[in-house]
Backbone bond lengths (Angstrom), bond angles and torsions (degrees), N, CA, C in turn:
res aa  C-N    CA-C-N  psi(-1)  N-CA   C-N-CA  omega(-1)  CA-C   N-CA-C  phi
1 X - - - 1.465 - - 1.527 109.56 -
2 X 1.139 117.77 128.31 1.633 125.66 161.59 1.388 139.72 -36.30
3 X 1.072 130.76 93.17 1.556 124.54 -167.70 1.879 102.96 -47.97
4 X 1.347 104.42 130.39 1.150 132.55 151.68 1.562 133.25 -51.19
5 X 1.282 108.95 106.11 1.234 113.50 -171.27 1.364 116.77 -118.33
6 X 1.901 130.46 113.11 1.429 109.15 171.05 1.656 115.73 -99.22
7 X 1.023 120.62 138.50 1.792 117.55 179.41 1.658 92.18 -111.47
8 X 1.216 81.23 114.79 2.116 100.80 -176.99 2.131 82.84 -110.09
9 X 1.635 98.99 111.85 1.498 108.18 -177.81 2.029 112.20 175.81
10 X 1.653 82.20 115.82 1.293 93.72 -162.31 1.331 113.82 -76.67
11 X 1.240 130.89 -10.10 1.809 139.85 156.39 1.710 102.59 -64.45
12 X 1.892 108.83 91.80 1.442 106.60 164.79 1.997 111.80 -51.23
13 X 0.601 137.92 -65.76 1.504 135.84 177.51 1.376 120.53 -41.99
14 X 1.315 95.94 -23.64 2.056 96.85 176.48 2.029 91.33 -80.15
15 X 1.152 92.86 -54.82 1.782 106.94 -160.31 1.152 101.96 -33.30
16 X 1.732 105.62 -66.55 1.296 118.10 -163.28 1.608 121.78 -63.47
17 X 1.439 102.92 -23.06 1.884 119.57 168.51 1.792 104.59 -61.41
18 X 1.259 100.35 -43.41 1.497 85.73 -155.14 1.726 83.81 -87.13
19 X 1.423 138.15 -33.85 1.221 126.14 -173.89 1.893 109.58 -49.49
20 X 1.758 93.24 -31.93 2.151 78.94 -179.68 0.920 106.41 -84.89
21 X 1.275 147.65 -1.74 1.305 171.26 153.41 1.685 103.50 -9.92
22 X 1.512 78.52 -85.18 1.430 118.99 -173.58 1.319 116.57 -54.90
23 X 1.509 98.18 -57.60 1.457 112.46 176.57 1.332 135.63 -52.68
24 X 1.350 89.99 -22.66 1.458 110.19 174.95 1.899 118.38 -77.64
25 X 1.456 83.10 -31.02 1.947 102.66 163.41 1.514 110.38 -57.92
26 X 1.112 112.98 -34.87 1.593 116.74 -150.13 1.350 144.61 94.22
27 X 1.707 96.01 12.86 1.140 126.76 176.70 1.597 113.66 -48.68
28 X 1.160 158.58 -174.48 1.439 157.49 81.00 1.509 111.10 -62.50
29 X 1.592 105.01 115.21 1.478 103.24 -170.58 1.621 114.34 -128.59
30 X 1.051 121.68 125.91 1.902 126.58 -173.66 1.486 96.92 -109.92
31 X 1.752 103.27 156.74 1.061 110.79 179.08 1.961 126.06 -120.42
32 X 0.763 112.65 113.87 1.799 104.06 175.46 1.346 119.52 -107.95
33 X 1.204 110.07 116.69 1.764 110.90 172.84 1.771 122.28 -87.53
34 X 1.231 100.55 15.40 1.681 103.41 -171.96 1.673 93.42 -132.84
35 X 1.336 114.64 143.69 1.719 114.71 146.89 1.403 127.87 -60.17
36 X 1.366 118.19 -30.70 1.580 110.62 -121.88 2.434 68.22 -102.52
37 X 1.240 100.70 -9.85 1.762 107.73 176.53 1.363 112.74 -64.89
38 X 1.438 113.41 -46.34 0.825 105.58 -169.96 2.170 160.16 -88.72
39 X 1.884 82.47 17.30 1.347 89.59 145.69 1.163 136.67 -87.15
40 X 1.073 102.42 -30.66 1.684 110.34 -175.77 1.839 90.24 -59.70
41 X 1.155 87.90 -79.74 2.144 95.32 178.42 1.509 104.73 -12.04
42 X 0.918 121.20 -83.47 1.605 135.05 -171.43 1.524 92.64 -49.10
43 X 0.929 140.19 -75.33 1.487 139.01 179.29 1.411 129.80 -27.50
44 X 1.373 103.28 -26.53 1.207 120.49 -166.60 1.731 110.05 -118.51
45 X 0.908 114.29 -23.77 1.714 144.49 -156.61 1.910 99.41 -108.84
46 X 1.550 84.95 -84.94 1.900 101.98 -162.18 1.774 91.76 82.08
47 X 1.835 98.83 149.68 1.132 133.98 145.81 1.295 140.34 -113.00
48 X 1.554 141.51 165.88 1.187 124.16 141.23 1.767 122.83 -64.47
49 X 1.159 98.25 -25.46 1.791 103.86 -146.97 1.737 98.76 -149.73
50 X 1.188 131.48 131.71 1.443 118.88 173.04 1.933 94.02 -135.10
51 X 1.417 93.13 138.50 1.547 102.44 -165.23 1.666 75.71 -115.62
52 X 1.326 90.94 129.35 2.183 108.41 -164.82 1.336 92.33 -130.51
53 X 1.653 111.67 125.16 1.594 104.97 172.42 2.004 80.52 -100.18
54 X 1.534 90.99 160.46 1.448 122.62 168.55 1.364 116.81 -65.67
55 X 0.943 116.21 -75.82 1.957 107.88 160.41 1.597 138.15 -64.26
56 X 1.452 115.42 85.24 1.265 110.79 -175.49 1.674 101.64 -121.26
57 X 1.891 105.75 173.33 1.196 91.03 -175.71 1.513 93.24 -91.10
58 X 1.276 107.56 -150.53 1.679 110.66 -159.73 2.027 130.58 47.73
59 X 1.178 80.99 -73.67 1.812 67.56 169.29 1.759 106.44 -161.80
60 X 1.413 104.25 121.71 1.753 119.12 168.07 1.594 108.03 7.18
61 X 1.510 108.42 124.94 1.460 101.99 164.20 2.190 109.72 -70.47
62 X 0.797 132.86 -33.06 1.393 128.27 130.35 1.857 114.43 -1.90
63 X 1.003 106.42 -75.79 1.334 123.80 -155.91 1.994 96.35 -71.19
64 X 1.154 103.71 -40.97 1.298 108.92 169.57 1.320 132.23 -76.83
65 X 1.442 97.60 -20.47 1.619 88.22 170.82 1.259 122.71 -98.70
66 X 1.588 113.78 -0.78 1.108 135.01 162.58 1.631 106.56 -66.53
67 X 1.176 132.69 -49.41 1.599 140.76 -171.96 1.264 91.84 -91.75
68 X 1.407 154.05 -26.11 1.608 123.06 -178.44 2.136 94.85 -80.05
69 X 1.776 92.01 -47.82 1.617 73.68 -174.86 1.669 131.29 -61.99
70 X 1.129 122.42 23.67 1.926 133.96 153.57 0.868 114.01 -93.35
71 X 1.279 131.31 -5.07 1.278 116.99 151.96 1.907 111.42 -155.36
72 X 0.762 107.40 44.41 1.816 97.03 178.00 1.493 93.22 -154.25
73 X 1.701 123.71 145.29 1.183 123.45 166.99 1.448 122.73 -116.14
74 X 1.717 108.89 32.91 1.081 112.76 151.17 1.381 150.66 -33.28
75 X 0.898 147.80 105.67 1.503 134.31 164.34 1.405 134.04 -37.27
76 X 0.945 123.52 113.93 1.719 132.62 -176.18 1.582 117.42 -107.08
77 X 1.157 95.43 126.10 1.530 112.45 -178.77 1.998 106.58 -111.08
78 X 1.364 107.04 93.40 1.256 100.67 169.21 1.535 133.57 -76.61
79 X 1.179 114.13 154.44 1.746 108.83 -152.47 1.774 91.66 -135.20
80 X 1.062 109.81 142.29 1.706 97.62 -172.15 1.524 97.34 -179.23
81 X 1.387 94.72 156.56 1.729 87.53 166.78 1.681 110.87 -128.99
82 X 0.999 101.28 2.90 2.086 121.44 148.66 1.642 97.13 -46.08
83 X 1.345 118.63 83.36 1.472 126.01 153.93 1.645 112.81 -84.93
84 X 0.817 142.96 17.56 1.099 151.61 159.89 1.711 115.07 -65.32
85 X 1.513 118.84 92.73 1.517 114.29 171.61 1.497 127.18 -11.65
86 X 1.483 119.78 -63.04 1.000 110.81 174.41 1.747 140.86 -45.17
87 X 1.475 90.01 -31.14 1.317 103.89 165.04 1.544 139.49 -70.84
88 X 1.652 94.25 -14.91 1.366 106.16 -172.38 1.401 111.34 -107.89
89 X 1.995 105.15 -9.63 1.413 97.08 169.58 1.432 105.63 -88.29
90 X 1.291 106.25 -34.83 2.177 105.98 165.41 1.768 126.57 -28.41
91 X 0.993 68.58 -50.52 1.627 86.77 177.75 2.020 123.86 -60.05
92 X 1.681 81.76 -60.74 1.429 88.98 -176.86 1.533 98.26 -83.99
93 X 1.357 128.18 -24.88 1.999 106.32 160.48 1.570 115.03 -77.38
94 X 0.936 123.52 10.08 1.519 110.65 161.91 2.177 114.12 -112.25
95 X 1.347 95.45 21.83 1.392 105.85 174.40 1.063 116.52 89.48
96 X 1.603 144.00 60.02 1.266 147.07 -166.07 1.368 92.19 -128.62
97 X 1.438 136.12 145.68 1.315 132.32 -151.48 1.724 91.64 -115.40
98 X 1.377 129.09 -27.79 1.150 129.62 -156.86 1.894 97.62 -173.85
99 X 1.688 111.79 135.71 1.178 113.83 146.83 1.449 119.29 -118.47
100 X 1.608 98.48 171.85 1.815 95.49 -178.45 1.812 79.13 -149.51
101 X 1.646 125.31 141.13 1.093 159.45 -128.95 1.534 99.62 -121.23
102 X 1.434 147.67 109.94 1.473 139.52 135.28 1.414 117.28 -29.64
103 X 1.423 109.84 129.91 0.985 141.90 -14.33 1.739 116.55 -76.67
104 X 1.627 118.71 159.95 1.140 95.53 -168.54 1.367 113.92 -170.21
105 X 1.377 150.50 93.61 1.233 151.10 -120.65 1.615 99.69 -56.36
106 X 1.018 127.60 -170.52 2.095 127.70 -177.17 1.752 82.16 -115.87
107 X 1.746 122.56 -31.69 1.387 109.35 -176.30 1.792 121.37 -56.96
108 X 1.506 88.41 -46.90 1.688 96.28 164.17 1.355 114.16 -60.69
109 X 1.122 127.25 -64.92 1.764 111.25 -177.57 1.588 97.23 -51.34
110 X 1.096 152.71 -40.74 1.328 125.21 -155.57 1.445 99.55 -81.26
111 X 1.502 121.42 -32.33 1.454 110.47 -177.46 1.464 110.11 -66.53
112 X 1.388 135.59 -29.04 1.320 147.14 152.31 1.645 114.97 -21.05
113 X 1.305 95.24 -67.33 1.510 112.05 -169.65 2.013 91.81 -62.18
114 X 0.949 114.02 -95.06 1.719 102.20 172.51 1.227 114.24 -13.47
115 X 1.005 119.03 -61.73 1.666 97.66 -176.92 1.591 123.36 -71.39
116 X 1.152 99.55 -53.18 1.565 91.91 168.71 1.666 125.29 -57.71
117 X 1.269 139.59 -19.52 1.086 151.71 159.62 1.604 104.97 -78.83
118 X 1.392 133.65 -16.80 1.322 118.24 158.03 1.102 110.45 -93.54
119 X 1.255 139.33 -13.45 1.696 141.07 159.97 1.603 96.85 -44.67
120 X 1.530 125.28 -84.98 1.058 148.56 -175.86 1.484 101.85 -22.89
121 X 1.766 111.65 -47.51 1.799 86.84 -163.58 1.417 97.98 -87.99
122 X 1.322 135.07 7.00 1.946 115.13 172.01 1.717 78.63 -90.42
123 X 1.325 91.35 129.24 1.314 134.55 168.91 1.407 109.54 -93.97
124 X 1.454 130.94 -41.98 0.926 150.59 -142.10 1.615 97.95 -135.48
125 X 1.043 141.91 29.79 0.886 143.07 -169.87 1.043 116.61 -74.16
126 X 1.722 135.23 -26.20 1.228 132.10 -174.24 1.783 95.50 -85.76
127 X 1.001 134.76 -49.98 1.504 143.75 163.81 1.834 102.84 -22.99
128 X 1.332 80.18 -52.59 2.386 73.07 -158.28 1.542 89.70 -63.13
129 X 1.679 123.24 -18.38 1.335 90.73 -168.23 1.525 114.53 -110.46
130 X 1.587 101.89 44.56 1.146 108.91 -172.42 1.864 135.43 62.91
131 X 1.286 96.56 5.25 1.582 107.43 179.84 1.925 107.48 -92.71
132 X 1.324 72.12 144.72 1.547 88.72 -171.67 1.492 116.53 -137.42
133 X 1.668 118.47 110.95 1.476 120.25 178.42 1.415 106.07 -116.51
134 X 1.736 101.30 132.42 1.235 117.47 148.20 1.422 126.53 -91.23
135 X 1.283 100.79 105.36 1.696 97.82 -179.88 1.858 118.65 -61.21
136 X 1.196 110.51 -52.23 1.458 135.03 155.07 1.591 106.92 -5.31
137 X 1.342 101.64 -60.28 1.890 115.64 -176.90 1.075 128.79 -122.72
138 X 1.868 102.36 9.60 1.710 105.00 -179.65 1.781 114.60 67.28
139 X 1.223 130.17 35.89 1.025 134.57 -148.40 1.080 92.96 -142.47
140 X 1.902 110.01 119.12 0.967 123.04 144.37 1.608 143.91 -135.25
141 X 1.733 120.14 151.59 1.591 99.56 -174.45 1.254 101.49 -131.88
142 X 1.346 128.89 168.07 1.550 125.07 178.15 1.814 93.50 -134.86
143 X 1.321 110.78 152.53 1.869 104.45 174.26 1.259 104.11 65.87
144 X 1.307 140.35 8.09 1.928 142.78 -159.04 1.657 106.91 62.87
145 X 1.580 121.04 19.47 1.649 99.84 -176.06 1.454 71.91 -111.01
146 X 2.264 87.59 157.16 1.742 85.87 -173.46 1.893 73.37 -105.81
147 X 1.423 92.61 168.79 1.766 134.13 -162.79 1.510 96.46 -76.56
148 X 1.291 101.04 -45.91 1.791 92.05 -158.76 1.032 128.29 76.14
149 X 1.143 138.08 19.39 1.563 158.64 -122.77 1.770 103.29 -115.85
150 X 1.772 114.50 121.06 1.257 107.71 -171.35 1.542 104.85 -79.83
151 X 1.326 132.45 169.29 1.515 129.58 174.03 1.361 134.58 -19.58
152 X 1.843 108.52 -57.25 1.062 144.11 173.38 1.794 96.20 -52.95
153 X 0.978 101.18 -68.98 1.687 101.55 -158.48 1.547 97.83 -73.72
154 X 1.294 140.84 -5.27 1.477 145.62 177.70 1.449 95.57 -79.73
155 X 1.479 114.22 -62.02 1.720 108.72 -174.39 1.344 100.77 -62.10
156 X 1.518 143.84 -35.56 1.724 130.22 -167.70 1.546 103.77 -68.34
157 X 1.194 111.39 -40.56 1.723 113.23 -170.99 1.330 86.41 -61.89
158 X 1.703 137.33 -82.10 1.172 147.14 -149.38 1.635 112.08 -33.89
159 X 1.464 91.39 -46.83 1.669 104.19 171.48 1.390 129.14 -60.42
160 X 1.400 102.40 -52.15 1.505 113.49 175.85 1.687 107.85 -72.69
161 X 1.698 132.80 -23.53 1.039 109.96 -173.93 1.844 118.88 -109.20
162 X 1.589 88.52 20.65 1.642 101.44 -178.40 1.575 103.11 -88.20
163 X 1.670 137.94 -25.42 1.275 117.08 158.71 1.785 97.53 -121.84
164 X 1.167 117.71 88.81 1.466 104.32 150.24 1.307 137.56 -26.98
165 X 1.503 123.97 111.74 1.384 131.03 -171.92 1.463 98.39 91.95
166 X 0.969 146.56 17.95 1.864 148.39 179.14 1.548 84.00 -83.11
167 X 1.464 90.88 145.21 2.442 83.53 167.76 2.052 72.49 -126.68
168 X 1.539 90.12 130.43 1.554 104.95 165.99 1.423 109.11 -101.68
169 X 1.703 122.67 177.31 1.340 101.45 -172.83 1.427 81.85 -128.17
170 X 1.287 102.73 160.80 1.868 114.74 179.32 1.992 111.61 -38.59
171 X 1.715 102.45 -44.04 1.480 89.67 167.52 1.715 133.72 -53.29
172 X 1.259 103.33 -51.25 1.520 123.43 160.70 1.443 108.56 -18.45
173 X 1.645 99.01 -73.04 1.529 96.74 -166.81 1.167 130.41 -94.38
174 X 1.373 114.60 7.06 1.446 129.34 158.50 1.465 115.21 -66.85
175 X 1.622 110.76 -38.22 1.863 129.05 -165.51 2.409 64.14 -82.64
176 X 0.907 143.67 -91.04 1.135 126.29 -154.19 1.720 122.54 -47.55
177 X 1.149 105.36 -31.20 1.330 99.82 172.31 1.652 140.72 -81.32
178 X 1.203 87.96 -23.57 1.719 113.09 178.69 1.234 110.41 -122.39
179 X 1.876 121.26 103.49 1.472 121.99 -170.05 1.438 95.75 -77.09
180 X 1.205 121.44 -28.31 1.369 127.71 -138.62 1.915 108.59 -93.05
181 X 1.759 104.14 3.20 1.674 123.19 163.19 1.296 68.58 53.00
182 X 1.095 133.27 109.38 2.417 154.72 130.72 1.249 96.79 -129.74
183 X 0.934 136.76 143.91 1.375 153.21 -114.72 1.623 88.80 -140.88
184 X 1.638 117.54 113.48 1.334 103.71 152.04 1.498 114.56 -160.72
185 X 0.916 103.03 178.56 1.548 109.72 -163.29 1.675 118.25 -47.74
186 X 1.530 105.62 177.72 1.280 104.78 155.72 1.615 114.70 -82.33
187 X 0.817 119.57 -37.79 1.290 120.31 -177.50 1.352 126.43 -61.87
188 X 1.124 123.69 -10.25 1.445 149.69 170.21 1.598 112.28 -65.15
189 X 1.743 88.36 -44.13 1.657 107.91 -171.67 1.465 121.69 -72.10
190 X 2.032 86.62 -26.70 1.696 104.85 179.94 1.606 103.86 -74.87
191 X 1.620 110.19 -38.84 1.380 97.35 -154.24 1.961 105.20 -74.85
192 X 0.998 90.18 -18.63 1.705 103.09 174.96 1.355 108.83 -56.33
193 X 1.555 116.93 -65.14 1.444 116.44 178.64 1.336 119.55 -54.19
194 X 1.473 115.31 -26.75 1.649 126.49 169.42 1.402 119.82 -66.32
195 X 1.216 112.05 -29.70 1.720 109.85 161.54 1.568 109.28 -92.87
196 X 0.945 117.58 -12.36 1.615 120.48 -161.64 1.903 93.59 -75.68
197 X 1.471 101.91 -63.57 1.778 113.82 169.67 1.554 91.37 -70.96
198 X 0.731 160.43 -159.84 1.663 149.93 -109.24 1.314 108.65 15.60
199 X 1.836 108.22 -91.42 1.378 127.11 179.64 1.498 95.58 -39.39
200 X 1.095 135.39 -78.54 1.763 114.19 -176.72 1.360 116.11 -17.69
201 X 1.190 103.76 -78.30 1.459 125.24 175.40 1.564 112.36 -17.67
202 X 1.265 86.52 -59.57 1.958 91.57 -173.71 1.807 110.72 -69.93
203 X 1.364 95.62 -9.69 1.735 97.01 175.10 1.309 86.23 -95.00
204 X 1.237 130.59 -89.67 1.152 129.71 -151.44 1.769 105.90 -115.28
205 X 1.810 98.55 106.92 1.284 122.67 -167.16 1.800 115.92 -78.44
206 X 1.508 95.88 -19.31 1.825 118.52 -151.98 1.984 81.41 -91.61
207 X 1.183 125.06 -11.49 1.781 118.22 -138.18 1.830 95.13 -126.26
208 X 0.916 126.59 151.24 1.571 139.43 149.69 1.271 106.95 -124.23
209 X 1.489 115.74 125.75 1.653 103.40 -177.02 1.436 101.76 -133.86
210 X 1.510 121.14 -18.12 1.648 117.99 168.71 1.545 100.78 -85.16
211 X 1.106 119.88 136.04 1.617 120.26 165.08 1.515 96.52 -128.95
212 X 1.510 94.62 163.47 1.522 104.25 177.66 1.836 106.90 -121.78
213 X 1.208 114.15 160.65 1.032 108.83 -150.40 1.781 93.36 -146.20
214 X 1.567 106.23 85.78 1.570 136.98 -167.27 2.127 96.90 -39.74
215 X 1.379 71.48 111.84 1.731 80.59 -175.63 1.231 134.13 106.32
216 X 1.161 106.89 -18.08 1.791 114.75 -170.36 1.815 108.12 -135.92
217 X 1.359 115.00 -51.08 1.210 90.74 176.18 1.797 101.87 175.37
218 X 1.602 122.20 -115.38 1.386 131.05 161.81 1.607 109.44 -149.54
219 X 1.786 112.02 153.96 1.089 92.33 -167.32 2.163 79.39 -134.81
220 X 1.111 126.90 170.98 1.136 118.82 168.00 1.745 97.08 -123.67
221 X 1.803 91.08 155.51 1.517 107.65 -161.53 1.873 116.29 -163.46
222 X 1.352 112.35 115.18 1.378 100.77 -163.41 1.724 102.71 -90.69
């Protein structure tokens, strides 16, 4: 069966470009020109993948990806031409799996959509790459070497390696690392990930699997 695609985008001429786009992939692809449609739609419908521009009428692509993620575990591809950081960490902290920026070829969004929809199907993603957490003992190993990994850096991996290809933003994983809300820097967050990839490293020398992702945050990826 064809992965499911909705393009929620109020420019008919963009929509309909990227719908042959797709189609031409082998996609199954629907179209919505309003926000405020698209719970009910999804509710009634379901997707694999919903390509959400940021400015729609009825209600904020924001606002929607906020209301599909309570209940749908779709993948969202935000589409916007709000280059402005703030917007792009908004986005990806309210559960947006990936953005891509106006103006912007339909070849790039389609390579988008593949990848992020092949993120989605390892399920198991921390498994294929040989990583292994015990929550129980804070314990972790990747390749059979164990990590050695202090508390702090056990919950950041855990986070980053529960959706492969997710980009979190330094807030994210601070609210994951510290239950106890103490207030600390970004740089705190960096120096963590800097021992966090080391100890990888020293297991597995051949591999990079935390990347950082200039502007927004880190995402892990085998």
């Amino acid at each position: 069966m064809a992965d499911r695609i909705l393009i929620v985008e109020d420019e008919q001429k963009l929509a309909e470009l990227l719908r042959d786009y797709l189609v031409q992939e082998g996609y199954a692809v629907s179209l919505l020109d309003r926000g405020d449609a698209v719970e009910d739609w999804m509710r009634a419908h379901g997707a694999d993948l919903v390509l959400l521009d940021l400015m729609l009428p009825g209600k904020s692509g924001l606002e929607v990806c906020k209301a599909l993620r309570a209940f749908s575990d779709a993948s969202i591809i935000m589409v916007t031409a709000r280059v402005a950081e703030i917007d792009r960490l908004l986005g990806l902290e309210l559960g947006a799996d990936d953005y891509v920026c106006k103006p912007f070829s339909p070849r790039e969004v389609v390579a988008r959509v593949k990848a992020v929809l092949r993120r989605a199907k390892r399920k198991d993603g921390p498994a294929e790459s040989g990583l292994v957490l015990d929550e129980a003992g804070f314990q972790a190993s990747i390749g059979g070497k164990d990590l050695e990994l202090t508390a702090v850096e056990f919950q950041l991996l855990k986070v980053l390696a529960a959706r492969p290809g997710r980009i979190y933003s330094r807030d994210q994983l601070m609210d994951a690392m510290y239950r106890d809300e103490r207030v600390v820097s970004d740089r705190t967050v960096d120096s963590h990930v800097k021992k966090l990839r080391k100890k990888i490293a020293d297991a597995l020398p051949e591999r990079e699997v935390i990347h950082s992702v200039y502007g927004v945050g880190y995402k892990y990826e085998w």
